[in-house]
C-alpha positions as MATLAB code, in Angstrom:
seq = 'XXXXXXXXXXXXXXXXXXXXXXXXXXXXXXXXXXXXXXXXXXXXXXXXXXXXXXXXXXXXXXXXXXXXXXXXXXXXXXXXXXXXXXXXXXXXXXXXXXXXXXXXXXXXXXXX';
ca = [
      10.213    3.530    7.770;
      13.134    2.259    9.965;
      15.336    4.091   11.966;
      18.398    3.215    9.217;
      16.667    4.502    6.653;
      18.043    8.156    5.851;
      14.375    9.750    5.684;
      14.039    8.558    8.921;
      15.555   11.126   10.566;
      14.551   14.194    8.087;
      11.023   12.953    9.011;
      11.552   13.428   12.655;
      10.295   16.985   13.489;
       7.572   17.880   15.928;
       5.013   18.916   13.605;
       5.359   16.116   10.870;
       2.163   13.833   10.486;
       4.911   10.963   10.184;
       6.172   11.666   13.239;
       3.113   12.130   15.323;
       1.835    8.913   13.929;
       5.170    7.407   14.882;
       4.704    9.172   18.654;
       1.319    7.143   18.421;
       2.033    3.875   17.558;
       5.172    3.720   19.899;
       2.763    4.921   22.503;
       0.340    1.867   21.453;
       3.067   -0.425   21.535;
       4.771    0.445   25.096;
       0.966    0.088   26.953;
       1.192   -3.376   25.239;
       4.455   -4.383   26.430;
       4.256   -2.881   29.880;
       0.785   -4.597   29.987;
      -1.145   -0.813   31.016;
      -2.648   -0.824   28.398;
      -6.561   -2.310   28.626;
      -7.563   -1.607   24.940;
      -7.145   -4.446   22.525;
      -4.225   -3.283   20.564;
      -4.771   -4.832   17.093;
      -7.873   -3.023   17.385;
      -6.020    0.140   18.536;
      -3.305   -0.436   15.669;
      -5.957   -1.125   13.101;
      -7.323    2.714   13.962;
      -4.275    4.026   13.229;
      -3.275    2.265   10.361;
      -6.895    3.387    8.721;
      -6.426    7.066   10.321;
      -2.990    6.755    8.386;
      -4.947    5.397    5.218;
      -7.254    8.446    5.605;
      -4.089   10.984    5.117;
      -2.488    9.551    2.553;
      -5.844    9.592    0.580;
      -6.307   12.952    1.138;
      -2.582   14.269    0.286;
      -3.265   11.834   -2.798;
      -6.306   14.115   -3.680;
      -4.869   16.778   -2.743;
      -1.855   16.321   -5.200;
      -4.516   15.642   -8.444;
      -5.832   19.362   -7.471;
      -2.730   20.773   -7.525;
      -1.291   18.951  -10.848;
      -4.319   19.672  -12.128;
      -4.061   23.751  -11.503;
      -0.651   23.416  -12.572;
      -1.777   22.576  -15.948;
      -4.362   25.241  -15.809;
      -1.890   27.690  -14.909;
       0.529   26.829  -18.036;
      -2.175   26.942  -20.175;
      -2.831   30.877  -18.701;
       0.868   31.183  -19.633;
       0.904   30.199  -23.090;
      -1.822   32.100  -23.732;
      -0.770   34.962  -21.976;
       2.513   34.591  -24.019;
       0.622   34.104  -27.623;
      -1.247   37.293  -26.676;
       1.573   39.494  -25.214;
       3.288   37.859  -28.957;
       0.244   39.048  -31.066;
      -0.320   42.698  -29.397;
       3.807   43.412  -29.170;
       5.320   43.281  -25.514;
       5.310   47.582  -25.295;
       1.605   47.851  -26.466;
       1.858   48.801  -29.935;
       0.246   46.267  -31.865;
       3.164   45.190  -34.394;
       1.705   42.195  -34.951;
      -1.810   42.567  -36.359;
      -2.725   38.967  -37.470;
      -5.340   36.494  -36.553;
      -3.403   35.376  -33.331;
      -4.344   38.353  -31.225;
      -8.026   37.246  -31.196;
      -7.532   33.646  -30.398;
      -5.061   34.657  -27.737;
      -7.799   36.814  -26.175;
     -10.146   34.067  -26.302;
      -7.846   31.566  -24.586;
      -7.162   34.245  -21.694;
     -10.847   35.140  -21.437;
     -11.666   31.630  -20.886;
      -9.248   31.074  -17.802;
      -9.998   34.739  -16.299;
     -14.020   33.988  -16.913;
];
């Protein structure tokens, strides 16, 4: 990300990840120039980089679980819909046809 770029500066709050990894590596980088630093800095960089690596894994996996639960959750809905359908939306069951059972069984199998 460079400065020009127009995320740059949405991305620049205290408590982003980006922007604490951004503190970080301009930390890294000013102990190299100013020569204070003792640490081998490719080495130092290279722990970032994978620490970086490591949380963009886990917001990857942590997206799939929550596309995934989005799909369960409009599957709930449709069925939830096909049974409110079947039974009538005030109770009364105006609607007395096969549908009402498989409804059941589709909301029974995501409340089970």
């Amino acid at each position: 990300m460079h400065p020009s770029d127009p995320s740059f500066a949405r991305d620049k709050t205290p408590n982003s990840k980006a922007y604490l990894a951004l503190e970080s590596l301009e930390s890294i980088l000013a102990g190299v120039v100013s020569g204070s630093s003792q640490a081998d800095p490719v080495e130092m960089l290279e722990t970032q980089l994978e620490a970086a690596l490591n949380q963009l894994d886990g917001a990857r996996l942590r997206l799939v679980r929550s596309r995934r639960r989005v799909g369960e959750l409009q599957e709930v809905v449709a069925h939830l819909g096909e049974f409110l359908q079947a039974v009538g939306a005030d109770g009364s069951r105006q609607i007395s046809n096969s549908k009402e059972p498989r409804a059941l069984r589709g909301l029974e199998s995501h409340t089970a």
